[in-house]
N, C-alpha and C positions, 0 to 999 in steps of 0.2 A: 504493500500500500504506500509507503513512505515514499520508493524507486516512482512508482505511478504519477501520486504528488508534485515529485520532484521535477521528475520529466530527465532528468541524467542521472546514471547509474555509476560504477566503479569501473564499466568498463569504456563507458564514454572517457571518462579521465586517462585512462591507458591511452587510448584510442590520440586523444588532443595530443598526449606526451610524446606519441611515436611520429606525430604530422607535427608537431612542432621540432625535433631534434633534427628532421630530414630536412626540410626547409631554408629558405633564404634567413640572415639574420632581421629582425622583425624591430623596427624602432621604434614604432609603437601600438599601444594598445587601446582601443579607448571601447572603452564599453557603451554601449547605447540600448534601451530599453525600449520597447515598441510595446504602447500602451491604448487603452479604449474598453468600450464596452463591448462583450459579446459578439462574434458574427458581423463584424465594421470590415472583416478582411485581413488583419493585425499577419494573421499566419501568410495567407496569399502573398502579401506586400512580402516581407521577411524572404518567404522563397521565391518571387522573382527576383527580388532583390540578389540574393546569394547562388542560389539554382539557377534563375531564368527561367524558372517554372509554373507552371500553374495548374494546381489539383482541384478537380470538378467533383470529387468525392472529399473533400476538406472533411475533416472531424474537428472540435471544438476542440482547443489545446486544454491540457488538464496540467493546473499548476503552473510550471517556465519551462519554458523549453528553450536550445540555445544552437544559435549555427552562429558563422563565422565568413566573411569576405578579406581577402586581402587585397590592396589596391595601393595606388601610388599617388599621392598628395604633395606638390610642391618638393619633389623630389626624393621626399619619405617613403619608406616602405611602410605602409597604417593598416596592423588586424582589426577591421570593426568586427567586434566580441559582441553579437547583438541576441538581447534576451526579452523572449516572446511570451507576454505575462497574459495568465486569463484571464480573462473580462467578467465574468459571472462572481457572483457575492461570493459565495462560498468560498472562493480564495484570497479574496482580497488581505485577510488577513498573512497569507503564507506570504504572498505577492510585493507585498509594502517593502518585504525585507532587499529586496533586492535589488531597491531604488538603488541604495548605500552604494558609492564608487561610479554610478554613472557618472559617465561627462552630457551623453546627450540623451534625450529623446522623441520618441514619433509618437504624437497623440493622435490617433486617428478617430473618426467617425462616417459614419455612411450617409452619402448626401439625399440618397432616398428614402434615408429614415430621422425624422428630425427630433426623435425622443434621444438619439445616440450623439446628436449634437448638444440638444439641450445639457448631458450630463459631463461635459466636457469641461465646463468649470470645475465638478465639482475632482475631476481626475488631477485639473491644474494643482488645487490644494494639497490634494495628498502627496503628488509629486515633489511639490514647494518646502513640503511638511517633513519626506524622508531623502532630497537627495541636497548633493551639494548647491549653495545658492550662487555659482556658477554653470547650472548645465544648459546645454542648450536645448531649447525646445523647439519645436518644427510641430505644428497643426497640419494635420490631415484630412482632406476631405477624400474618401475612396467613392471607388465604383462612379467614377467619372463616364464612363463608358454609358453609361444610364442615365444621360441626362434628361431621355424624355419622361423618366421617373422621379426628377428633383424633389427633394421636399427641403433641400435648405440654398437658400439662396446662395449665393458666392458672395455677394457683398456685407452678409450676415455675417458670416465666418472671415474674413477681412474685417471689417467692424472690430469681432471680438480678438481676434491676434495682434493685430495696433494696441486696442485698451491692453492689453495682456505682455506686450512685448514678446511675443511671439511670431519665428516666423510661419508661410504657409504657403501650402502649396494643394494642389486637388492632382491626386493620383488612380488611374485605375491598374489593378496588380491582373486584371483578365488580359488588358491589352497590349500593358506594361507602358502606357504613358504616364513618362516624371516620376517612377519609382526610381529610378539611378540618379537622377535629378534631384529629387527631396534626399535620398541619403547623402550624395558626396554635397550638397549644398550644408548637412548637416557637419558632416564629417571636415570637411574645411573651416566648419567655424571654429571648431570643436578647436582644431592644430591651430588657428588664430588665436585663442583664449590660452590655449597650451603651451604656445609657443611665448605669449607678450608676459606669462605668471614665471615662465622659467626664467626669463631673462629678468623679472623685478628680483628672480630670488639668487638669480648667479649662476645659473644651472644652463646656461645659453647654451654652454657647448656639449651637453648629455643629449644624448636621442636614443631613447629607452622607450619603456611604456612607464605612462604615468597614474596616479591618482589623487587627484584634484581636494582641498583639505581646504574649504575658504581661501584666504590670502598666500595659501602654505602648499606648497608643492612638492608630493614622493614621489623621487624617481627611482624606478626598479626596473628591472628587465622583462621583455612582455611574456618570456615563457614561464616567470615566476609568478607573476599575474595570473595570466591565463587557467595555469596548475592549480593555481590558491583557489581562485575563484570556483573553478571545478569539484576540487575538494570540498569545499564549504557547501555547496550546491549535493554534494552525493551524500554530507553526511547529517542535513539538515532533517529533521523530523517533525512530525504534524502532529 
């Protein structure tokens, strides 16, 4: 039940350790959280984003679950470490935990359902409430591809990302428009903020993976990261 919860096991953690030791060296790490209600598409988005994929038989993710892209940002080799939390009550309590270490996140909601908008303030909070008051956030409007199905305006959800300081973007993960788009726009902010905290703190010339601490910046290695977080992840219980 716990592994279920969880969504990564002990052999997922092998699994990371063997794909990271074989690999290019990794300068950084930055975790990003992909967040919403229920059924918005959270998982779709995640795997076009990392796969190029898209599953017509989706099932409702249970607890986090975690994939990984690596990409090249301003010359950096960057693992986004992105973790795919459920949307349904019953875990929000497991869920919260995970905030902890992110640099950014994806709030999504489905533009043909405006109950999944509506509840998107209150995601702001909790987000606000558990992770660093540095991350970045990116608003989601999914399933763009349905527009003749709207039920939230595009100017509504603009509206609320201005008041919020948040940015935004309307993605659909069916057709994979602006899925690669809202992430690396996410992901380059993320190494702007990364990059301007290192150099307040002296640390300009490390390129590790980081985790972001208020005004305070750890720098580690991304396969020490990566492993920690995993671990933490397989050995959590509900």
């Amino acid at each position: 039940m716990n592994q279920e919860m969880n969504g990564v096991d002990a052999d997922q953690v092998q699994r990371v350790a063997q794909e990271i030791n074989g690999q290019e060296k990794i300068d950084y790490v930055f975790k990003v959280v992909v967040i919403g209600d229920s059924a918005v598409g959270k998982t779709q988005i995640l795997s076009r984003f990392t796969k190029n994929e898209f599953c017509f038989d989706s099932k409702s993710t249970i607890g986090v679950e975690f994939q990984t892209r690596t990409v090249t940002i301003k010359g950096k080799l960057i693992k986004a470490q992105i973790w795919d939390t459920a949307g349904q009550e019953r875990y929000r309590a497991v869920t919260s935990a995970y905030y902890r270490g992110a640099l950014g996140a994806m709030l999504v909601y489905d533009i043909t359902k405006r109950q999944t908008f509506d509840h998107v303030a209150r995601w702001v909070e909790e987000l606000r409430a558990h992770a660093d008051n540095s991350i970045v956030i990116m608003l989601v409007g999914n399933k763009a591809d349905l527009g003749e199905q709207r039920d939230v305006p595009t100017e509504d959800a603009v509206e609320f990302a201005e008041d919020q300081g948040l940015f935004f973007s309307e993605t659909s993960a069916f057709s994979g428009e602006n899925v690669d788009t809202a992430f690396f726009s996410v992901l380059e902010k993320i190494y702007g903020v990364v990059s301007k905290k290192a150099l307040e703190c002296g640390n300009g010339n490390k390129s590790n993976g980081v985790a972001l601490k208020g005004a305070k910046i750890d720098v580690i290695s991304g396969s020490e990261l990566e492993i920690s977080e995993m671990k933490k992840l397989s050995a959590c219980s509900c």
